[in-house]
Structure formats: C-alpha cells, structure tokens
N, C-alpha and C positions, 0 to 999 in steps of 0.2 A: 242429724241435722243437715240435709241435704239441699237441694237449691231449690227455691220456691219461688218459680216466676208467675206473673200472671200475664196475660194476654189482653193486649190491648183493648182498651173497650174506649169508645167515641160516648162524649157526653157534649148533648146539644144545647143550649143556650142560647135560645134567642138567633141570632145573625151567627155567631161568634162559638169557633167550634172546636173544644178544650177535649184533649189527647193525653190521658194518665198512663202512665206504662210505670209500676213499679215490680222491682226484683229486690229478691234478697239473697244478698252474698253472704258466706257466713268467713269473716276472717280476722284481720285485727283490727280492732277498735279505732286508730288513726288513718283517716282515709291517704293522708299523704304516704302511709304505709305501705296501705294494700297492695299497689302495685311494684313492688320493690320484691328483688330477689332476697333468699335468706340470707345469702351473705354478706349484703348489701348491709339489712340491718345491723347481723352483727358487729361489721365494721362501726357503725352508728355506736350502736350500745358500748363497743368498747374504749368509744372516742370521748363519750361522755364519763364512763367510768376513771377513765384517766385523767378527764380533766377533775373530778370531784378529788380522786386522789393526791393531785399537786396543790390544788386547793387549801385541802386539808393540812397537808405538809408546811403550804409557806402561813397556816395560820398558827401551826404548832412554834415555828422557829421564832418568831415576831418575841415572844415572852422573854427567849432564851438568850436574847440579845440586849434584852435591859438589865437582868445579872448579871453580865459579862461588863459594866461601864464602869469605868474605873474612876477613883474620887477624883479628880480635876473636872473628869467630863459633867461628873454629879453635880461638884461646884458650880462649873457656867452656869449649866442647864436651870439651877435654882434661883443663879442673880437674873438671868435671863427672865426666868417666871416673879420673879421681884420685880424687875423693872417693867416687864408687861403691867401685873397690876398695881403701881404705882402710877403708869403712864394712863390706864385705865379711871385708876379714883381721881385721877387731877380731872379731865376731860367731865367727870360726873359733877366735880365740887364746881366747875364751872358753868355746866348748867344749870346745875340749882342756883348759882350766885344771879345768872342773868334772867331766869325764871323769876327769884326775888325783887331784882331790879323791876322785873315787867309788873310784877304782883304791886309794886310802891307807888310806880308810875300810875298805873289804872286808878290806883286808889286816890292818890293827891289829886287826879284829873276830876273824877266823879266826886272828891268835896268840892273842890274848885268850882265845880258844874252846879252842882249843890247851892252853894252859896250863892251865884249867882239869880238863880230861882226865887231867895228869898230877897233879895236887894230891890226886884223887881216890881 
C-alpha cells in the first residue's frame, strides 16, 4: 500500500476555474496525528493511559471510605438526611395548601360570577 498521488487535472466551468489535486497517504487514522513523531505519540498514549489509571483508582477508593465511618458520623449524617426531607415535605404541604387556597378562591369567584348572570 504505497502512495498513490494523482496529478493535477484543470476542470473548467464556465468563467470559474476548479483545481482537484488529491493524494493518498497511507498512515494513522487521526490527521492531527499524522504528522507527529513516534515518540511524540507515545508520550500521548501514555499520558492518557495514566490518567485512566488514577481515574480508576480514585473511583475504587470512594466506596472504601464509607465502611471506614464511624457510628456518630453515621448518626449526623441520618439526622442531617431527616431533617432535609422534613424541610423538603413542609415546603411540598405548603404548596398544596396554597394551590387549595388558589383552587377555593377560583371557585367562590366563578359561583359568584355565576350568580350574578342569573340575577340579571
């Protein structure tokens, strides 16, 4: 698979005068590649393989570190999550309460309205 150039060829159109020159290289696949030295790349490759590597690592440790929590911390950590969704369901019951409010109000207004209509 050796280099297959072709030689310019002039294609006329009209006023407007269009100039193909294609070659083929045959190398690696990413052109921001091709012209880089091999050790260039490897440098590349090993820059990546080691960042997948500490990747990995700090995803392993993450787990290792909630076994290790000792019961007080377990205590907070639960009222904490208590008291989130306690401060959550208040905030909810309060908008359904003003949601109801809004649902009453509509309604007294349109009999209101209502009655009106037939008085007339």
């Amino acid at each position: 698979m050796g280099r297959a150039n072709f030689s310019r060829r002039r294609v006329q159109m009209g006023i407007t005068e269009v100039i193909q020159t294609v070659s083929c290289k045959r190398g690696l696949g990413v052109r921001s590649l091709q012209d880089l030295p091999r050790g260039d790349i490897m440098k590349r490759t090993a820059a990546v393989l080691l960042l997948l590597v500490f990747s990995l690592s700090f995803a392993v440790t993450l787990p290792a570190q909630a076994q290790r929590m000792t019961p007080e911390q377990n205590a907070r950590q639960s009222r904490k999550a208590a008291k989130k969704q306690q401060k959550m369901l208040k905030k909810m019951n309060k908008r359904q309460r003003k949601a109801a409010k809004r649902a009453d109000k509509a309604g007294r207004k349109a009999a209101k309205k209502a009655n009106r209509s037939y008085r007339g």
